[in-house]
C-alpha positions as CSV (number, residue, x, y, z in Angstrom):
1,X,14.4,55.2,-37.5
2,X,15.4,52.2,-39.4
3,X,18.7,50.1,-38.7
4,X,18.8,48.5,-42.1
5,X,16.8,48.5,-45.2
6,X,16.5,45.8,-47.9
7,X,14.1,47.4,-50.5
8,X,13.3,44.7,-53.6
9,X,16.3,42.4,-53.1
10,X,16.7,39.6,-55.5
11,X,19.4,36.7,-55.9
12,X,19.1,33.6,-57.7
13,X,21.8,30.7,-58.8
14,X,21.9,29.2,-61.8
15,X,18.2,30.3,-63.1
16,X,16.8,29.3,-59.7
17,X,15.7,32.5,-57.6
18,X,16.9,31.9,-53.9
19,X,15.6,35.3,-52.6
20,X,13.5,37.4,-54.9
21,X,12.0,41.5,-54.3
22,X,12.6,40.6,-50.6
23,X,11.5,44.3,-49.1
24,X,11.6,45.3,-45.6
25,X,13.1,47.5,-42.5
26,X,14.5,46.9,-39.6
27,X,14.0,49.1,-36.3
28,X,16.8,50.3,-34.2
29,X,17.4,48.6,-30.9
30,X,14.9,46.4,-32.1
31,X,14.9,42.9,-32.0
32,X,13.6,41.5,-35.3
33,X,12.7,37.8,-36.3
34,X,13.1,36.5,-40.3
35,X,11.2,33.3,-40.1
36,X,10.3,30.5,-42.6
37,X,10.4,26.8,-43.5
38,X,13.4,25.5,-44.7
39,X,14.8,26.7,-47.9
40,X,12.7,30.1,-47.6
41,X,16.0,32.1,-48.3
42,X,16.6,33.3,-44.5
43,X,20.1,32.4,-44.5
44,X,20.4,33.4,-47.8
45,X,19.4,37.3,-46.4
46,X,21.9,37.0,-44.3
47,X,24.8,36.2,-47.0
48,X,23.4,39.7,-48.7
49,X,23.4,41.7,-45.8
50,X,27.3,40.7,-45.1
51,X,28.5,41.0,-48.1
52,X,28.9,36.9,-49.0
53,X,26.7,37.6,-51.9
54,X,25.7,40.3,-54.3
55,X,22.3,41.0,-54.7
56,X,21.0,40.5,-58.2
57,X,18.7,43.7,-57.4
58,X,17.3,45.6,-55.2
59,X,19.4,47.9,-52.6
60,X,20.8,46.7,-48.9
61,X,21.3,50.2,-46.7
62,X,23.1,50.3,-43.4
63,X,23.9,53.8,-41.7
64,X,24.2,55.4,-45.3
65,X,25.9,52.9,-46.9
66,X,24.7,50.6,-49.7
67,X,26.4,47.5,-48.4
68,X,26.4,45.3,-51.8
69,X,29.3,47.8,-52.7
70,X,31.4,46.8,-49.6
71,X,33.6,43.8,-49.2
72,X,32.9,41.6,-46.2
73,X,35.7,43.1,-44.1
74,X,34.2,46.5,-44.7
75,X,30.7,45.1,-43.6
76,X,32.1,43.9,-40.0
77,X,33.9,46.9,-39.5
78,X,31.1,49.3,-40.0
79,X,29.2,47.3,-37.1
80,X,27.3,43.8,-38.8
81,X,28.1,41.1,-36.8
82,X,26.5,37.6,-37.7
83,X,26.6,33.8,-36.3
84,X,26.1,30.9,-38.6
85,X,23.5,28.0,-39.3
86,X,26.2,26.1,-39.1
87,X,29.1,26.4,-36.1
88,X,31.8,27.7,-37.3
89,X,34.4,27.9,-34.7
90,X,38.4,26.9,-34.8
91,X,38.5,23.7,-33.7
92,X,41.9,23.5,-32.6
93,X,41.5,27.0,-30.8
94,X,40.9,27.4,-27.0
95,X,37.2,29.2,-26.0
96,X,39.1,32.3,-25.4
97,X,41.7,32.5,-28.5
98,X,38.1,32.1,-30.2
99,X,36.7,35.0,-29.3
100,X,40.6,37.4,-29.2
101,X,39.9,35.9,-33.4
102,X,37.3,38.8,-34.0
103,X,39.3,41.5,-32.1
104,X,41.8,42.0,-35.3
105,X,40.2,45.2,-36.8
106,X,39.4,46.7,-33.3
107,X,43.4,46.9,-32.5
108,X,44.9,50.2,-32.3
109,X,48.4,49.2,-32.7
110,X,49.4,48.4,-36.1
111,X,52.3,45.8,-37.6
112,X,55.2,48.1,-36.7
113,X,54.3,48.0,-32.9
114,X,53.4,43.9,-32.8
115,X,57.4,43.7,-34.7
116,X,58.9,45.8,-31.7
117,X,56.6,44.7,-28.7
118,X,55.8,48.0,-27.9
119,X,53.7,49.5,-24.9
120,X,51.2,50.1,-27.1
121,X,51.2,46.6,-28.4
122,X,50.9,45.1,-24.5
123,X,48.3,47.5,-23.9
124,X,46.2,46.5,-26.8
125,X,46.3,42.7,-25.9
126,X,45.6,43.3,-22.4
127,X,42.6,45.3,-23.4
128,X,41.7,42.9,-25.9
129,X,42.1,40.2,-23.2
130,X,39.9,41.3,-20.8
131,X,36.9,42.2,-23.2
132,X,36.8,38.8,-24.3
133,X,37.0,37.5,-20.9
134,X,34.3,40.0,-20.1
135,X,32.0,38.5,-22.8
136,X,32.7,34.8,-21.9
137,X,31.7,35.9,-18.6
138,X,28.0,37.0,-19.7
139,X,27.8,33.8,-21.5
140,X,28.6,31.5,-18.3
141,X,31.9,30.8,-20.8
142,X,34.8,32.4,-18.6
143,X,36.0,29.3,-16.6
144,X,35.9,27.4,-19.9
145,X,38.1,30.2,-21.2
146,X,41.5,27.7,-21.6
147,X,39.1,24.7,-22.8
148,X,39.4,24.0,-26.8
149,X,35.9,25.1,-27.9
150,X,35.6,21.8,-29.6
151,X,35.4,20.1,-26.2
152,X,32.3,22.2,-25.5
153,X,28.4,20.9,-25.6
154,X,27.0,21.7,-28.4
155,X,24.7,24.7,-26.5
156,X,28.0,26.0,-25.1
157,X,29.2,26.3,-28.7
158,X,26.3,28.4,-29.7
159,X,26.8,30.9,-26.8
160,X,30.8,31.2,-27.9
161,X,29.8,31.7,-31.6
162,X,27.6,35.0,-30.3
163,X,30.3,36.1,-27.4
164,X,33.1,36.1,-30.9
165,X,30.5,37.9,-33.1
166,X,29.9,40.5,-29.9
167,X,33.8,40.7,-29.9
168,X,33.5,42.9,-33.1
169,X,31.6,45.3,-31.3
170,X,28.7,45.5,-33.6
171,X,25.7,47.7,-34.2
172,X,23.6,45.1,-35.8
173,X,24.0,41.5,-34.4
174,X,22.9,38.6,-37.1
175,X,22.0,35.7,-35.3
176,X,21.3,32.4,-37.6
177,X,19.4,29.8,-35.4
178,X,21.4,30.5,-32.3
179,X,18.9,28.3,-30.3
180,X,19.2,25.1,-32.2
181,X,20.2,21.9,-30.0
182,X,19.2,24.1,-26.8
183,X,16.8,22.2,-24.5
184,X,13.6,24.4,-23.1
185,X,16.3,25.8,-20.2
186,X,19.2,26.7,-22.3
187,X,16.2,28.8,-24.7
188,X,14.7,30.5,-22.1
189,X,18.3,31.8,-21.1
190,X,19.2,32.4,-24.7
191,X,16.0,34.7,-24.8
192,X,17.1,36.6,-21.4
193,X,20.9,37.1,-22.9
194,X,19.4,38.7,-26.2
195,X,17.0,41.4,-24.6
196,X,20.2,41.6,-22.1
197,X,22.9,42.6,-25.3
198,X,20.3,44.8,-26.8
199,X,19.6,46.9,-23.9
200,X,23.2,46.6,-22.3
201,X,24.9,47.6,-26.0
202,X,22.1,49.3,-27.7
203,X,22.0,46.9,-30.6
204,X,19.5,45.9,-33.4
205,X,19.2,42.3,-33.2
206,X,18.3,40.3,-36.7
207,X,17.0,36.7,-35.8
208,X,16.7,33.8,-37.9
209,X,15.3,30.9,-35.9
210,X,12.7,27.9,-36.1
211,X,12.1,27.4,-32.3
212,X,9.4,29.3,-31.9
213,X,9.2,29.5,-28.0
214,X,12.2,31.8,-28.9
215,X,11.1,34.2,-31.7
216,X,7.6,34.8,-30.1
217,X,8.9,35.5,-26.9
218,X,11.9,37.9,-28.2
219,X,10.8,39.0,-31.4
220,X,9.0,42.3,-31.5
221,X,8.5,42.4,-35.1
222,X,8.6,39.6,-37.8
223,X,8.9,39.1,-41.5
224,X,8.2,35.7,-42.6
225,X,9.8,34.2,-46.1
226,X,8.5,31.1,-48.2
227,X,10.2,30.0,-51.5
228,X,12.5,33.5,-51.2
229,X,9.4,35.8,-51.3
230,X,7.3,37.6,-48.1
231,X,4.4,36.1,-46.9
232,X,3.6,38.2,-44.0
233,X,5.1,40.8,-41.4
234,X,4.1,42.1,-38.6
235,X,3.8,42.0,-34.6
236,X,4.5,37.9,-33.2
237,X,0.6,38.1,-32.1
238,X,-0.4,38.6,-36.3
239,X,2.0,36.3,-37.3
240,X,1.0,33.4,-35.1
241,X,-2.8,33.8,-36.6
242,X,-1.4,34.7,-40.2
243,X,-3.4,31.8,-42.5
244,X,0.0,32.0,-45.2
245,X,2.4,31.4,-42.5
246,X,0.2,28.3,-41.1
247,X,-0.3,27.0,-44.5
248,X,3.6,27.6,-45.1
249,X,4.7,25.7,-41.9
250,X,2.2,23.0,-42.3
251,X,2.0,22.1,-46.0
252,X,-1.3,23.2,-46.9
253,X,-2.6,25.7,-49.0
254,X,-3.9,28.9,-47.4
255,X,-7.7,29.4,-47.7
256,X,-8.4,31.2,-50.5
257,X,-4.7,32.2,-51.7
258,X,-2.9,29.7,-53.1
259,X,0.0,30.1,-50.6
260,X,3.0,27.9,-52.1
261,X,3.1,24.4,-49.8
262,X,6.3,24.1,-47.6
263,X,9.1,22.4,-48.6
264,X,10.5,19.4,-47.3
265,X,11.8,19.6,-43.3
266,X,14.7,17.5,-44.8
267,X,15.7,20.6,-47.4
268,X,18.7,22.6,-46.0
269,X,18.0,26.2,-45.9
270,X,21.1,26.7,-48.6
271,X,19.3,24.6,-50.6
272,X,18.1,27.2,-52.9
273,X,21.8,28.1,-53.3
């Protein structure tokens, strides 16, 4: 049975088409990679499936729901979770206030009880409180809890990013180059914690990531984007001898198909948008 299901998606911006008849499903409890050179449209997907941006055409399905009719909100509360290309923490927030952030639409108690300090309000914030410190904890986080997540290494930072996202208690987990700045170590872990949250929560995982030590040894199915289209998709063992994905990474043309040469490393994957 299929978690999600992008069937002929299509955006562009400004005449330029970021993303265009991008078709494919998505496993449950699986964890699936969405690779390509820069500027292939990966993050791009990723807007779409969270409701950042429409689709042009095509249809985005998620537990019965078309999701390009649902506000972002709406998205997140029906169980998509993502991380960014980019961090995107508050700065001026401790590691734990971070993550309590993503908790607002699982409370229980409404405005009326947070006005009177009710029971139920305590209750709720101590519950809240010691998921998040249960989630810093299986990211090695927890005694950096009262630290302001800006003071954190950079690797740290990605780990908090993916402990806030888990905080929404997702069915689908977006995660948008969670390994990049890790050394070899901090990878390997990353790879450990993502089978971990899929078996421990039952999740779909959604990967987009260029470190490839990561998505071949994760990644149990893999679609692969150039210039906003599909290339190729299939088990990491095809993709790694797939002649239009070596020809997309490398620059070269793909014998006998014309395969589109990769854009420049320097080109940021929004750059299509």
């Amino acid at each position: 049975m299929s978690a999600l299901e992008l069937q002929g998606v299509t955006k562009t911006f400004g005449g330029l088409r970021a993303v265009g008849g991008v078709t494919f499903s998505v496993p449950e409890r699986s964890i699936f990679g969405l690779i390509g050179p820069n500027g292939a449209g990966k993050t791009t997907v990723f807007n779409l499936v969270t409701g950042v941006y429409k689709p042009d055409a095509g249809t985005i399905r998620f537990a019965g729901d078309e999701l390009s009719l649902l506000k972002p909100a709406q998205i997140a509360r029906r169980g998509v979770a993502r991380t960014f290309q980019n961090i995107r923490l508050f700065g001026q927030l401790t590691v734990l206030e971070n993550v309590l952030v993503a908790c607002e639409n699982r409370r229980r108690s409404g405005l009326f009880s947070a006005l009177l300090r009710s029971g139920s309000f305590y209750r709720d914030e101590a519950e809240m409180q010691k998921r998040a410190l249960e989630l810093l904890a299986i990211f090695d986080l927890d005694k950096l809890a009262d630290e302001t997540s800006t003071s954190l290494s950079y690797g740290n930072q990605r780990r908090l990013e993916i402990a806030r996202a888990m905080m929404l208690e997702p069915k689908i987990l977006l995660l948008d180059e969670p390994a990049a700045g890790m050394n070899y170590g901090e990878a390997e872990g990353l790879k450990k914690q993502i089978q971990w949250l899929r078996d421990r929560f039952d999740l779909t995982v959604i990967l987009v990531e260029h470190n490839m030590q990561v998505v071949m040894g994760v990644c149990e199915e893999i679609h692969v984007l150039d210039h906003g289209e599909t290339i190729a998709h299939g088990k990491p063992e095809e993709i790694r001898k797939n002649p239009k994905v070596l020809a997309a990474y490398l620059g070269e043309e793909a014998p006998d198909e014309g395969a589109p040469a990769a854009r420049p490393a320097a080109q940021e994957e929004e750059a299509a948008t």
